[in-house]
VOGUKOL-415585 format. One record per residue (C-alpha): residue number from 1; chain; x, y, z. Coordinates in nm, 3 decimals, decimal comma. Layout:
# VOGUKOL-415585
@seq:NUM	mol:A	px:X	py:Y	pz:Z
...
# end
This chain:
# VOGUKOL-415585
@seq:1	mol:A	px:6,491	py:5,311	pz:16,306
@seq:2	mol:A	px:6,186	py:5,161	pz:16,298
@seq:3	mol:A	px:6,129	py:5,278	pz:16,631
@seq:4	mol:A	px:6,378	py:5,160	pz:16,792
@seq:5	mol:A	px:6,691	py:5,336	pz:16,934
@seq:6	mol:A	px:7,019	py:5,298	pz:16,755
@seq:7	mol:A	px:7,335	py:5,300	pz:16,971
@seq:8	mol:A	px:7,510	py:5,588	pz:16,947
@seq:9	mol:A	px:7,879	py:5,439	pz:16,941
@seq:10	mol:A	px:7,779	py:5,211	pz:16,666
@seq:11	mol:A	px:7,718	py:5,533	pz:16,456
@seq:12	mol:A	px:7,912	py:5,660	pz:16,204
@seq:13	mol:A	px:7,928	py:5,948	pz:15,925
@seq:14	mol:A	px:7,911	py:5,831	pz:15,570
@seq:15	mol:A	px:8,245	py:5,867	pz:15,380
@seq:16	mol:A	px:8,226	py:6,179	pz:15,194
@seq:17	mol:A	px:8,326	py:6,221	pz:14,810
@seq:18	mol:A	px:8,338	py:6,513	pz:14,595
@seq:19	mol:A	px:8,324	py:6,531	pz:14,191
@seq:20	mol:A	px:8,639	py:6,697	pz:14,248
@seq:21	mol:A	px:8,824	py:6,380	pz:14,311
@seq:22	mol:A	px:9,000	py:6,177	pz:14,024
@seq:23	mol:A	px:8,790	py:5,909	pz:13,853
@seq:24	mol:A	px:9,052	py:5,646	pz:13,965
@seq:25	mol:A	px:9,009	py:5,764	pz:14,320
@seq:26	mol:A	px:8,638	py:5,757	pz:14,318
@seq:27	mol:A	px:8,663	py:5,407	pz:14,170
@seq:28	mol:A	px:8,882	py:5,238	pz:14,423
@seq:29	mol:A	px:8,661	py:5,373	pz:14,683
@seq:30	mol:A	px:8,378	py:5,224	pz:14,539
@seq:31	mol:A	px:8,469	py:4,853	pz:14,523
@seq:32	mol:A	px:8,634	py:4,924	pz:14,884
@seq:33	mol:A	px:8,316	py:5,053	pz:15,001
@seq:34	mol:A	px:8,012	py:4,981	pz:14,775
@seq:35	mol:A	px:7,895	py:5,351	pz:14,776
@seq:36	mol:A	px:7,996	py:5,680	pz:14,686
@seq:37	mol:A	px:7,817	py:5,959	pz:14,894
@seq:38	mol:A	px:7,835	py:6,275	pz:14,645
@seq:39	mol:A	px:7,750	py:6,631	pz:14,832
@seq:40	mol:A	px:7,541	py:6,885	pz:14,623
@seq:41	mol:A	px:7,510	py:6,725	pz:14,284
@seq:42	mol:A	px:7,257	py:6,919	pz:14,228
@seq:43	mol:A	px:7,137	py:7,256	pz:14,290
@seq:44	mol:A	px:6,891	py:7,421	pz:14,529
@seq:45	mol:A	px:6,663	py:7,569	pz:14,298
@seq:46	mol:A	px:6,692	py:7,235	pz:14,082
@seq:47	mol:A	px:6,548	py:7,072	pz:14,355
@seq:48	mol:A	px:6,346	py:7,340	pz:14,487
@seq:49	mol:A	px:6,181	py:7,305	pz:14,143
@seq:50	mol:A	px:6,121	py:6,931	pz:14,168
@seq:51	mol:A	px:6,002	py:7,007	pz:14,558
@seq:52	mol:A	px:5,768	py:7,247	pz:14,441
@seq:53	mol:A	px:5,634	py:7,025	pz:14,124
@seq:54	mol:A	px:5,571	py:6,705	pz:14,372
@seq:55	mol:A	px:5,453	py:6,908	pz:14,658
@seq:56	mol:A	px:5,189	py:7,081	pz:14,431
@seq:57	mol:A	px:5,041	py:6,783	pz:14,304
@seq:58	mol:A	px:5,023	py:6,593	pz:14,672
@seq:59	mol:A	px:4,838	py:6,981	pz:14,783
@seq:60	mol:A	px:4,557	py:6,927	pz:14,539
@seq:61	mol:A	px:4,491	py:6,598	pz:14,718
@seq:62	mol:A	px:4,476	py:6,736	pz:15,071
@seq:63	mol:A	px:4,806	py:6,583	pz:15,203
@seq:64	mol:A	px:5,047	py:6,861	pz:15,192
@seq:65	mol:A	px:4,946	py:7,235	pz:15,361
@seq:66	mol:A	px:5,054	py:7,464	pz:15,086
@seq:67	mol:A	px:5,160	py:7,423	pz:14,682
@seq:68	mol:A	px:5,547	py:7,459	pz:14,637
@seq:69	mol:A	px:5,840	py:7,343	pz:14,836
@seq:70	mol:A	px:5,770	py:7,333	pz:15,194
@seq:71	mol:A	px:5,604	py:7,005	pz:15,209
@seq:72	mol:A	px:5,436	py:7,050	pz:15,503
@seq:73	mol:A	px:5,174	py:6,670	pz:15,627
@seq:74	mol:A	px:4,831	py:6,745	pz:15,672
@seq:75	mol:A	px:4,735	py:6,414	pz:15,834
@seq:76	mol:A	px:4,484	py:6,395	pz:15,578
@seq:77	mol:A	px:4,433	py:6,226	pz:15,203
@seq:78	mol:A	px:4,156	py:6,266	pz:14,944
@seq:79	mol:A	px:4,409	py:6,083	pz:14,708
@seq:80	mol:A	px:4,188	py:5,799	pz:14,711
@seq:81	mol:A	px:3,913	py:5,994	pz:14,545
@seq:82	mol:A	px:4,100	py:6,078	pz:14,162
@seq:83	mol:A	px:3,966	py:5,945	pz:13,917
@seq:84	mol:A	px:4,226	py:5,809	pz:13,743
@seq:85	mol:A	px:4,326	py:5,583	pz:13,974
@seq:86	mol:A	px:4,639	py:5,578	pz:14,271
@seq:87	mol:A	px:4,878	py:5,404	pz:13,956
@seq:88	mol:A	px:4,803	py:5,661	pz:13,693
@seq:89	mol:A	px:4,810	py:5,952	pz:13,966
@seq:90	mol:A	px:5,140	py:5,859	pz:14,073
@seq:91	mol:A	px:5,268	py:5,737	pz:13,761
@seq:92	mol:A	px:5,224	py:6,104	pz:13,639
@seq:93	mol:A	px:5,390	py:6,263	pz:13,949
@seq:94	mol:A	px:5,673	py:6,015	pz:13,903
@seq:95	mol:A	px:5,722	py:6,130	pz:13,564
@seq:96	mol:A	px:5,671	py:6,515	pz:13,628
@seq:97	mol:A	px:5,959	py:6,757	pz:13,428
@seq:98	mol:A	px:6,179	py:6,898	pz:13,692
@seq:99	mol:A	px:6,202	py:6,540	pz:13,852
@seq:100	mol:A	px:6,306	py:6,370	pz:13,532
@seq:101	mol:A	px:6,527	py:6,657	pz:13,474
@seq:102	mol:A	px:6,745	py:6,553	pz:13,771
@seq:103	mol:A	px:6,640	py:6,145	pz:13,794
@seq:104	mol:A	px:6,725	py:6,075	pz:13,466
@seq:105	mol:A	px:6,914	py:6,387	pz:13,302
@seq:106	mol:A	px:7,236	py:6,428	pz:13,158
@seq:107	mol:A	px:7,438	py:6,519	pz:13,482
@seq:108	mol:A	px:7,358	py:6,178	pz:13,639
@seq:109	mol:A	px:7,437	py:5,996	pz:13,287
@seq:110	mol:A	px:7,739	py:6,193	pz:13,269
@seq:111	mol:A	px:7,863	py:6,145	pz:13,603
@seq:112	mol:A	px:7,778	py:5,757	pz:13,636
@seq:113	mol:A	px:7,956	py:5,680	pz:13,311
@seq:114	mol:A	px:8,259	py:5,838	pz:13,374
@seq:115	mol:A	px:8,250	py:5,655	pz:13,732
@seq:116	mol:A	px:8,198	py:5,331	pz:13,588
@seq:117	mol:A	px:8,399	py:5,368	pz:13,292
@seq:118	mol:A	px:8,139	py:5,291	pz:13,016
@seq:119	mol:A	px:7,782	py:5,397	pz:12,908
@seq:120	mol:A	px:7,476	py:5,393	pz:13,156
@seq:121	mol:A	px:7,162	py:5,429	pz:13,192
@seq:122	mol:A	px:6,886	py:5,490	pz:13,367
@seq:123	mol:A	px:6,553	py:5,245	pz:13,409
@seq:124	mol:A	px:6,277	py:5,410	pz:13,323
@seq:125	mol:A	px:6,080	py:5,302	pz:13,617
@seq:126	mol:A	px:6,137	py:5,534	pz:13,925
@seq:127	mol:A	px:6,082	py:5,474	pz:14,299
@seq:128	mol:A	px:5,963	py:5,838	pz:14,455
@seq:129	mol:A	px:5,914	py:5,850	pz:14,824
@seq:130	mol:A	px:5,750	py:6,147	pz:15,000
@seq:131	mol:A	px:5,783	py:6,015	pz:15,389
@seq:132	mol:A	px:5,570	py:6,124	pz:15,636
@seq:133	mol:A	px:5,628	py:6,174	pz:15,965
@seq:134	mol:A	px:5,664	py:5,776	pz:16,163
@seq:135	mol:A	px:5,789	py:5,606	pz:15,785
@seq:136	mol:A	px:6,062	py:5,435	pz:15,743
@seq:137	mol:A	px:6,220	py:5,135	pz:15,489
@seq:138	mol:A	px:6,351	py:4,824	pz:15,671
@seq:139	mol:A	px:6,696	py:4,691	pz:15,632
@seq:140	mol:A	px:6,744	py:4,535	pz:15,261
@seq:141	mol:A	px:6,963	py:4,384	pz:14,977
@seq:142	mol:A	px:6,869	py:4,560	pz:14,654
@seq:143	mol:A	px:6,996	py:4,237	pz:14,409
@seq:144	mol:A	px:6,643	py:4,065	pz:14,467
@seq:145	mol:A	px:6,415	py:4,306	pz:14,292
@seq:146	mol:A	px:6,687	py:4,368	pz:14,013
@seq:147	mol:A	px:6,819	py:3,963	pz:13,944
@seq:148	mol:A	px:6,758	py:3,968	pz:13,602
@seq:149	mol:A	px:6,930	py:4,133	pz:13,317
@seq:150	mol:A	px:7,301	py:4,245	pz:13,450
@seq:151	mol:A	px:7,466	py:4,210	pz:13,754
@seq:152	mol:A	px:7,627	py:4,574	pz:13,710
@seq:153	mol:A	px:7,323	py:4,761	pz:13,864
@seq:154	mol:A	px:7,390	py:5,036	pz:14,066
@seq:155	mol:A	px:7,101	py:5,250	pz:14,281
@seq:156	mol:A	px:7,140	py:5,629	pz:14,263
@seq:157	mol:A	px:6,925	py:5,808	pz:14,593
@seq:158	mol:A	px:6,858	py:6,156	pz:14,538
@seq:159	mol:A	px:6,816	py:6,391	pz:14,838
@seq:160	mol:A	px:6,510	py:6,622	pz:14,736
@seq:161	mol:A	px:6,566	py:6,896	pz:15,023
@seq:162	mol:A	px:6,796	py:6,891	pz:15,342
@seq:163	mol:A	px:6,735	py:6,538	pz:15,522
@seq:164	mol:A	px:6,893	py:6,536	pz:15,863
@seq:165	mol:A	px:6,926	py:6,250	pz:16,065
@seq:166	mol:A	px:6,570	py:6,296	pz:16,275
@seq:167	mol:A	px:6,408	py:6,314	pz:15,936
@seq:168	mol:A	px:6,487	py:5,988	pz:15,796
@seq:169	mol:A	px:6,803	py:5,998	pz:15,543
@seq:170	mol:A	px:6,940	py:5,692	pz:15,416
@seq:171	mol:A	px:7,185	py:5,456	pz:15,659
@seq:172	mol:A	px:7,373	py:5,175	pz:15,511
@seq:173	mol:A	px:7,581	py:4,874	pz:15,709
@seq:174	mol:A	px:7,911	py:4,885	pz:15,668
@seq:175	mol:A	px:8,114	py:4,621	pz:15,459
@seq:176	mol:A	px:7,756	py:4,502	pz:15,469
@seq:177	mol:A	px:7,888	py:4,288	pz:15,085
@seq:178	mol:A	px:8,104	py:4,091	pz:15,320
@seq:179	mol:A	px:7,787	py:3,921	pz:15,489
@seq:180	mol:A	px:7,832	py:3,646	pz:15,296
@seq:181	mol:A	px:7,571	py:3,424	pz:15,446
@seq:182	mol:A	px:7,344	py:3,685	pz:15,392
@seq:183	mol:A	px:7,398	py:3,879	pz:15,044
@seq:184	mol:A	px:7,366	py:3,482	pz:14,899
@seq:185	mol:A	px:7,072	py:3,422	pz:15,065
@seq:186	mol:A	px:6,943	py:3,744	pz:14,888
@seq:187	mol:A	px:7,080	py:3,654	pz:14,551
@seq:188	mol:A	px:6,847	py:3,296	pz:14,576
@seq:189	mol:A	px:6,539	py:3,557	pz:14,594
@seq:190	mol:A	px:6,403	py:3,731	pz:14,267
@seq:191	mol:A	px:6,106	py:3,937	pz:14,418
@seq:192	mol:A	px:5,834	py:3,880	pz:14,128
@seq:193	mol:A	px:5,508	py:3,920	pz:14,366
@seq:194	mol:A	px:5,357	py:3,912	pz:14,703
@seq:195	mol:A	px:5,395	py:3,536	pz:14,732
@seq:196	mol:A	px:5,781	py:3,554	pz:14,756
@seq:197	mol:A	px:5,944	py:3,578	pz:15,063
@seq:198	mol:A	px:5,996	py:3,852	pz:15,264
@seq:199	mol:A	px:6,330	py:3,993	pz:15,185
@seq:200	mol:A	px:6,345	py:4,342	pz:15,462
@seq:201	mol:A	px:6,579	py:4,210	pz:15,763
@seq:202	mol:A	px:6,342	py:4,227	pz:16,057
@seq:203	mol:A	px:6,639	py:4,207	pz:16,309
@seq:204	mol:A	px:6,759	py:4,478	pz:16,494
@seq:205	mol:A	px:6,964	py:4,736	pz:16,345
@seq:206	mol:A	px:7,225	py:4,775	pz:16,654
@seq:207	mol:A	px:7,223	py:4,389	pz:16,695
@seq:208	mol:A	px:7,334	py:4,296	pz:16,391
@seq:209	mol:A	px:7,573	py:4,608	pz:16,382
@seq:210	mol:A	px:7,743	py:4,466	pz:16,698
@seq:211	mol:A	px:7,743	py:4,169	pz:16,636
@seq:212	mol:A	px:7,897	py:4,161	pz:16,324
@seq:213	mol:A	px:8,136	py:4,403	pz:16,441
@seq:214	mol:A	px:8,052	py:4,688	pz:16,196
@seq:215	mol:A	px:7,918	py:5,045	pz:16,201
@seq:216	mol:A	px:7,610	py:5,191	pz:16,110
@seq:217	mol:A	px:7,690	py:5,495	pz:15,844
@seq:218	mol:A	px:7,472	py:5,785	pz:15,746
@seq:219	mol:A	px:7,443	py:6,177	pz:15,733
@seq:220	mol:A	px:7,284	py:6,480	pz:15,733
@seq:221	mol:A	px:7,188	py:6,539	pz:15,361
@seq:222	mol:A	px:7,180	py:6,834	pz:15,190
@seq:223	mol:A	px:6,935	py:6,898	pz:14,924
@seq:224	mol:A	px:7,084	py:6,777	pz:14,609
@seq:225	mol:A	px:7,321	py:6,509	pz:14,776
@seq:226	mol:A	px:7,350	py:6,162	pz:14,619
@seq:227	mol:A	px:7,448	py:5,832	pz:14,753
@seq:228	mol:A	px:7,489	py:5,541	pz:14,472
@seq:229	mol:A	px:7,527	py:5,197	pz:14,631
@seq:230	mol:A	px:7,588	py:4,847	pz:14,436
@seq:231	mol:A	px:7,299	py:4,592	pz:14,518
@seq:232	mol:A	px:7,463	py:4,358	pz:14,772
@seq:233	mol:A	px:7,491	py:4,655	pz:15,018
@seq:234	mol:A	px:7,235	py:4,662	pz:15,348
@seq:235	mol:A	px:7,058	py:4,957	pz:15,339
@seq:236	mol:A	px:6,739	py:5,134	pz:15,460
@seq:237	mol:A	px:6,624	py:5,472	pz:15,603
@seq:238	mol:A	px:6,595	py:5,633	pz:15,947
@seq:239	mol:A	px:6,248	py:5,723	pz:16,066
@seq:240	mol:A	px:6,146	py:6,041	pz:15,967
@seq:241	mol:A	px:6,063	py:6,210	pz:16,330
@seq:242	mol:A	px:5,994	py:6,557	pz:16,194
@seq:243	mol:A	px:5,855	py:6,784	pz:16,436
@seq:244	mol:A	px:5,702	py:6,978	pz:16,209
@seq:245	mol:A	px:5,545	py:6,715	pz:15,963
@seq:246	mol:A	px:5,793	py:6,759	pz:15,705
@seq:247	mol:A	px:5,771	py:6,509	pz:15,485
@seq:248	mol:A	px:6,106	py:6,316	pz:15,346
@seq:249	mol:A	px:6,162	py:6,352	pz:14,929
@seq:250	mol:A	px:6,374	py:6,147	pz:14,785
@seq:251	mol:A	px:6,377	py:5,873	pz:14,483
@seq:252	mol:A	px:6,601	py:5,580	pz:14,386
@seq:253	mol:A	px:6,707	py:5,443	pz:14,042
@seq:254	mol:A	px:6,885	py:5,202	pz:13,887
@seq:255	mol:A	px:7,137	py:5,240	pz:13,624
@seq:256	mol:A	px:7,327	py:4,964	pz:13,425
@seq:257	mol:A	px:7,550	py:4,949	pz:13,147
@seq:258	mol:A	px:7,380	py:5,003	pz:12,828
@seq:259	mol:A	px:7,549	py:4,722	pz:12,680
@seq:260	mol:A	px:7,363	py:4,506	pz:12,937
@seq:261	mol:A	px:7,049	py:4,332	pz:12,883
@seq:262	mol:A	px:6,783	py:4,483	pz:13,060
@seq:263	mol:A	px:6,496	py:4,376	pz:13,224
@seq:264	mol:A	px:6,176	py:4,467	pz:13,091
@seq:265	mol:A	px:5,947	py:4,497	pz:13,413
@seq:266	mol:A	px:6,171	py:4,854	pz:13,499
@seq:267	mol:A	px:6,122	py:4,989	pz:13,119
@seq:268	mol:A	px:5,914	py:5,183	pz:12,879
@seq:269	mol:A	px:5,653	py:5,437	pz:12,928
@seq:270	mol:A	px:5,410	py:5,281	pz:13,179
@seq:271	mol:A	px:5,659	py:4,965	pz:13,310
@seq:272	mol:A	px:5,504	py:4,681	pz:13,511
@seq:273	mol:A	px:5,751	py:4,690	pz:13,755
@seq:274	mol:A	px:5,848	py:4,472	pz:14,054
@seq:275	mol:A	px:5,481	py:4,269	pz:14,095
@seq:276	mol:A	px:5,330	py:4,328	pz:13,737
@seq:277	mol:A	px:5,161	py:4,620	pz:13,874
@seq:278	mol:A	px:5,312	py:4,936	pz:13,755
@seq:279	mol:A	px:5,342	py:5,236	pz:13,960
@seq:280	mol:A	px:5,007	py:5,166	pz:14,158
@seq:281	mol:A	px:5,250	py:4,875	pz:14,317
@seq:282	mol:A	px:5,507	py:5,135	pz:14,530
@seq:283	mol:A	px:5,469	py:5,274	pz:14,863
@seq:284	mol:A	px:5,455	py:5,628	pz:14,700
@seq:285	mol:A	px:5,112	py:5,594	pz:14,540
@seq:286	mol:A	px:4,946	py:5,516	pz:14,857
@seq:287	mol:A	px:4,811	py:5,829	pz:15,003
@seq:288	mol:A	px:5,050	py:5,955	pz:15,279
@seq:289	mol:A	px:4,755	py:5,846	pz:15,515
@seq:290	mol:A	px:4,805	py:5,481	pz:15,481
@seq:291	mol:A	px:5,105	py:5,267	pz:15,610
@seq:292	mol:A	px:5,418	py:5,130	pz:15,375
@seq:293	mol:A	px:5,384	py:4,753	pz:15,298
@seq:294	mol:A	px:5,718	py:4,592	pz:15,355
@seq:295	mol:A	px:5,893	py:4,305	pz:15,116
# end
């Protein structure tokens, strides 16, 4: 992570859970655990489908070897060349069918209000990641880039093809919502630009694991898998070390209740998101040749 080596005994599996489980069950493990890791939510060729739809568009810009699913790095971008623009380009891959389909469809709004007992809903705004080879997100509190509106947000992340560990799935800290030094240091940070604080930990991963005495969980993930996570859990990704130069697919939203004010930078058609920017403001519309800023 990040390069560096994670100790092995301070690794753990993610706690499974299946749909098949009752509601009450899946609750309890929730506020125990602040996730619920949910195998094969959706199907192959539903995600084979939003594979081939991303894939396609990131092939007509040089970075990926062939149109459809594989999603094989080239090493190479003429991204920077549309003439749209890097927001508008990615703002229309971010909003492509089959990916909506399964980002914001009715199985997720289904399942997520019958976990959390009420209506949901998605934001509108949606964080896609293709990862190359050498990416990966530091460790991080969601709560600062979602303060506003209500303090029910959840983060669904959506598997887009089989992630095993050496290709960069999510990890998450363990009773990480326990820190409490450092879950209220995040919730005295609302991320509005590049002039606020840098909220990523920078420490090392095993460190803090040991020395707060808790495990580091994650998985192999299938395609289709979800993980949803509240926003005072630690989370971040492996690096993807893909020998082939597969790149990583996956995408994170928030849902809320729908009673629940909402905040207006993560809505609408074209929403300004996080810095005011809209979509030309994520790591995914950067071509796949240029580094991830951190925040």
């Amino acid at each position: 992570m990040q390069g560096r080596l994670l100790e092995p005994m301070l690794l753990e599996d993610l706690t499974r859970s299946s749909l098949r489980e009752a509601t009450n069950v899946l609750q309890q493990r929730f506020v125990s655990e602040h996730y619920l890791y949910l195998k094969k939510v959706f199907s192959r060729e539903e995600v084979d489908a939003v594979r081939s739809e991303v894939f396609t568009r990131l092939h007509a810009v040089g970075e990926i070897e062939v149109a459809g699913p594989d999603g094989i790095y080239t090493g190479k971008s003429r991204r920077e060349k549309v003439p749209e623009g890097l927001g508008e380009f990615w703002r229309s891959v971010s909003q492509g069918t089959a990916l909506r389909e399964l980002s914001h469809g009715e199985k997720l709004t289904k399942l997520i209000s019958r976990l959390f007992g009420e209506p949901y809903m998605p934001h509108d705004y949606l964080f896609l990641r293709p990862a190359v080879p050498g990416r990966s997100t530091l460790l991080h509190y969601d709560h600062p880039f979602f303060a506003r509106g209500s303090d029910q947000i959840v983060t669904v992340w959506t598997a887009y093809g089989d992630i095993p560990v050496e290709e960069g799935p999510l990890l998450v800290v363990d009773k990480s919502h326990e820190f409490t030094d450092l879950v209220q240091a995040s919730q005295e940070v609302d991320y509005e630009s590049n002039e606020t604080p840098l909220v990523q930990l920078l420490q090392d991963p095993s460190e803090l694991a040991r020395s707060r005495g808790v495990k580091l969980k994650t998985a192999n993930f299938n395609a289709g898998d979800i993980i949803l996570f509240s926003m005072t859990l630690l989370h971040g990704s492996l690096d993807n070390r893909s020998e082939q130069g597969r790149v990583r697919l996956s995408s994170d939203v928030r849902w809320q209740p729908v009673k629940d004010p909402v905040d207006p930078r993560y809505m609408g058609d074209n929403p300004p998101g996080t810095t005011g920017v809209g979509y030309g403001e994520l790591n995914g519309a950067k071509p796949l040749t240029i580094n991830w800023h951190q925040r």
